[in-house]
Residue frames as a rotation matrix with the C-alpha (Angstrom) as fourth column:
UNK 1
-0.677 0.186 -0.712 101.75
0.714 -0.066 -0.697 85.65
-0.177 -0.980 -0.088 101.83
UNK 2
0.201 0.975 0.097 99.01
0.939 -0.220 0.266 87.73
0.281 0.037 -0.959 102.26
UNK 3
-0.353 -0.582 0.733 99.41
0.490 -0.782 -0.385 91.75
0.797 0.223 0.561 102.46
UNK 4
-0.782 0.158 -0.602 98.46
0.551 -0.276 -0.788 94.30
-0.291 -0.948 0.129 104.62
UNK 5
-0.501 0.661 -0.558 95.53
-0.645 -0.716 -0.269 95.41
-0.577 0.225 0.785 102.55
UNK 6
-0.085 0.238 0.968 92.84
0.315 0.928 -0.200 93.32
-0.945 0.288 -0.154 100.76
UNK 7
0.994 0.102 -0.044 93.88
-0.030 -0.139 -0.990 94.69
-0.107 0.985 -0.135 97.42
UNK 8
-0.130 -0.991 0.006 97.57
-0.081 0.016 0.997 94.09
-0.988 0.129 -0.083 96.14
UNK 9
0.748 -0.082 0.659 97.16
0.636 -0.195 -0.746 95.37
0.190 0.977 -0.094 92.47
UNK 10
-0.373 -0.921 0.113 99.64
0.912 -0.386 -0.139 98.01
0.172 0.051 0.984 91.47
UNK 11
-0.693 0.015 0.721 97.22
0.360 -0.860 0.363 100.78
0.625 0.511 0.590 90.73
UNK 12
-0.955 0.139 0.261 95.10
-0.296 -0.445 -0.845 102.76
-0.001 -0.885 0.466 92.85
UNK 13
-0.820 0.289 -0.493 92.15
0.302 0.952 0.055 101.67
0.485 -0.104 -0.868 94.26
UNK 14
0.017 0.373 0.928 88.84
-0.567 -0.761 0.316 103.10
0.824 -0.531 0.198 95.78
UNK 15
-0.588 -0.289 -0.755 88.95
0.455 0.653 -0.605 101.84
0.668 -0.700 -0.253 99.68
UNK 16
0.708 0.672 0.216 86.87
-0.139 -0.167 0.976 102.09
0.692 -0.721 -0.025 103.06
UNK 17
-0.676 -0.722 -0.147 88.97
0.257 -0.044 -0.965 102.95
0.690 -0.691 0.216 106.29
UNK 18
0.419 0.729 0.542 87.82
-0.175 -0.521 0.836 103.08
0.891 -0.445 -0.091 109.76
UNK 19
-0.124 -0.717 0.685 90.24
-0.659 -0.457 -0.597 104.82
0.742 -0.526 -0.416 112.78
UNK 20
0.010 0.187 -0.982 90.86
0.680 0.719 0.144 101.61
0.733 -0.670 -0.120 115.37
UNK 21
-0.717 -0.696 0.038 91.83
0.530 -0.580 -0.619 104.68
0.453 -0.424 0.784 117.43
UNK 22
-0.925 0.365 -0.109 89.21
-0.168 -0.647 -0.744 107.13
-0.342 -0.669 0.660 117.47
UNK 23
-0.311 0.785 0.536 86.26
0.209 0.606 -0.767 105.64
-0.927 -0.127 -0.352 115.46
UNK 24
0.081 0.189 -0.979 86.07
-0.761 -0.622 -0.183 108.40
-0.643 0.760 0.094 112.36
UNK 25
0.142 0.154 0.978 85.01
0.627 0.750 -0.209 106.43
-0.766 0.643 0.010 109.15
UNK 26
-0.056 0.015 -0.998 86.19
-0.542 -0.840 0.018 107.67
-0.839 0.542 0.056 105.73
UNK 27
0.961 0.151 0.234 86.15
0.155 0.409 -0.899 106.58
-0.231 0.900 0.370 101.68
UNK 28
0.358 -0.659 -0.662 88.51
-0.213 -0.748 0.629 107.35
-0.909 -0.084 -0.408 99.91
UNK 29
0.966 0.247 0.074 89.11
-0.023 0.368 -0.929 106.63
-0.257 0.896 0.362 95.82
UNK 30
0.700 -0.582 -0.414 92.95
-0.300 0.285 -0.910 106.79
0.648 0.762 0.025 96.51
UNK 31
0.703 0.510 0.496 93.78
-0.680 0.685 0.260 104.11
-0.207 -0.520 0.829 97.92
UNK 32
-0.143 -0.904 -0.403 97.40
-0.915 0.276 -0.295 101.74
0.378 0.327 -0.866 97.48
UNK 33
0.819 0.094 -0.566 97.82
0.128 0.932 0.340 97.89
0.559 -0.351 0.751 98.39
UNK 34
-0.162 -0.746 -0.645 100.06
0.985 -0.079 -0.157 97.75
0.066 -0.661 0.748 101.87
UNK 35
-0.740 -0.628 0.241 99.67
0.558 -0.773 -0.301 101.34
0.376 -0.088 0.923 102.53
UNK 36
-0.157 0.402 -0.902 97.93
0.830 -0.441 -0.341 103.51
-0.534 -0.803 -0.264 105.43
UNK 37
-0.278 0.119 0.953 96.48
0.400 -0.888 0.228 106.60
0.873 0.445 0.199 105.11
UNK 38
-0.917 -0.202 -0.345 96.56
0.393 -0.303 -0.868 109.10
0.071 -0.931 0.357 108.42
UNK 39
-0.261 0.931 0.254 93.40
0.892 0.132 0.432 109.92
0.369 0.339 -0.866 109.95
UNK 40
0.162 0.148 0.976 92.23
0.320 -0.943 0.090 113.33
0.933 0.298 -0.200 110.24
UNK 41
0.723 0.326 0.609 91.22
-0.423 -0.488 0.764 113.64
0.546 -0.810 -0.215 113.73
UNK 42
0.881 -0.346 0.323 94.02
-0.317 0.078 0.945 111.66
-0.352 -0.935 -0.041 115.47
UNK 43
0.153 -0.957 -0.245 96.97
-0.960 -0.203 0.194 110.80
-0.236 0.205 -0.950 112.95
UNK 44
0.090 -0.219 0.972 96.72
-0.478 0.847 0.235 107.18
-0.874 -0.485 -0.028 113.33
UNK 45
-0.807 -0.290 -0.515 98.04
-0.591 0.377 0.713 105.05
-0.013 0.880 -0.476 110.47
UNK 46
-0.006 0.880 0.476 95.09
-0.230 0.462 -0.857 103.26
-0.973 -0.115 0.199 108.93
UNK 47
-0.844 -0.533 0.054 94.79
-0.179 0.374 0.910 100.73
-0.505 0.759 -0.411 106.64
UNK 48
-0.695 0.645 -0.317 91.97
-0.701 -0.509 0.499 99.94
0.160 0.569 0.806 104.00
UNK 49
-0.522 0.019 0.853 89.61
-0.260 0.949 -0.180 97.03
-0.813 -0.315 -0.490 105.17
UNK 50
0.293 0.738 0.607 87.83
0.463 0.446 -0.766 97.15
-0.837 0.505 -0.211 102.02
UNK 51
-0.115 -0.636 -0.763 88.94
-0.117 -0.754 0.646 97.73
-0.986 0.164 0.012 98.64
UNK 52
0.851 0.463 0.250 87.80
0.217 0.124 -0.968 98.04
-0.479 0.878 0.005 94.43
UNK 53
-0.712 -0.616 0.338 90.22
0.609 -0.301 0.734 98.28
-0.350 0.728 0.589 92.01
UNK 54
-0.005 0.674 -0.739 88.82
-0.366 -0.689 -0.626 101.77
-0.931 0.267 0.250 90.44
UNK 55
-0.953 -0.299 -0.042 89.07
-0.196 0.506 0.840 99.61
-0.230 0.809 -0.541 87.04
UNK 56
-0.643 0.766 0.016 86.15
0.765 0.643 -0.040 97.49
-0.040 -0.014 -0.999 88.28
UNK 57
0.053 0.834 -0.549 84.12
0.306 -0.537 -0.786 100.83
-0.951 -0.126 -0.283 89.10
UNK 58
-0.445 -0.083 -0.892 84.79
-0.455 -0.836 0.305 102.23
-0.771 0.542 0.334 86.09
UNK 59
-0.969 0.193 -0.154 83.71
-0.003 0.616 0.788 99.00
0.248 0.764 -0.596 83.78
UNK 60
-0.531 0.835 -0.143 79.86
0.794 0.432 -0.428 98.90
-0.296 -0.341 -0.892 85.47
């Protein structure tokens, strides 16, 4: 099945989040597969909709 993030390595990841809630966009270079990160301005659990394995950045 398919996770709740569109990375599902083990290791951290760099990722793009943006708050269904209150709109606030953020980066963020740690980053997990299946796992939220709270946004500043309103708390809301947010997941990553975009995601690099920091491998790949690191090989270019």
């Amino acid at each position: 099945g398919e996770g709740l993030t569109p990375y599902q390595g083990k290791e951290r990841a760099y990722g793009k989040l943006k708050c269904p809630s209150c709109g606030r966009q953020w980066s963020s270079n740690n980053t997990h597969a299946d796992t939220y990160q709270l946004c500043a301005n309103c708390k809301t659990e947010v997941f990553p909709y975009k995601q690099v394995s920091n491998i790949k950045l690191h090989c270019k």
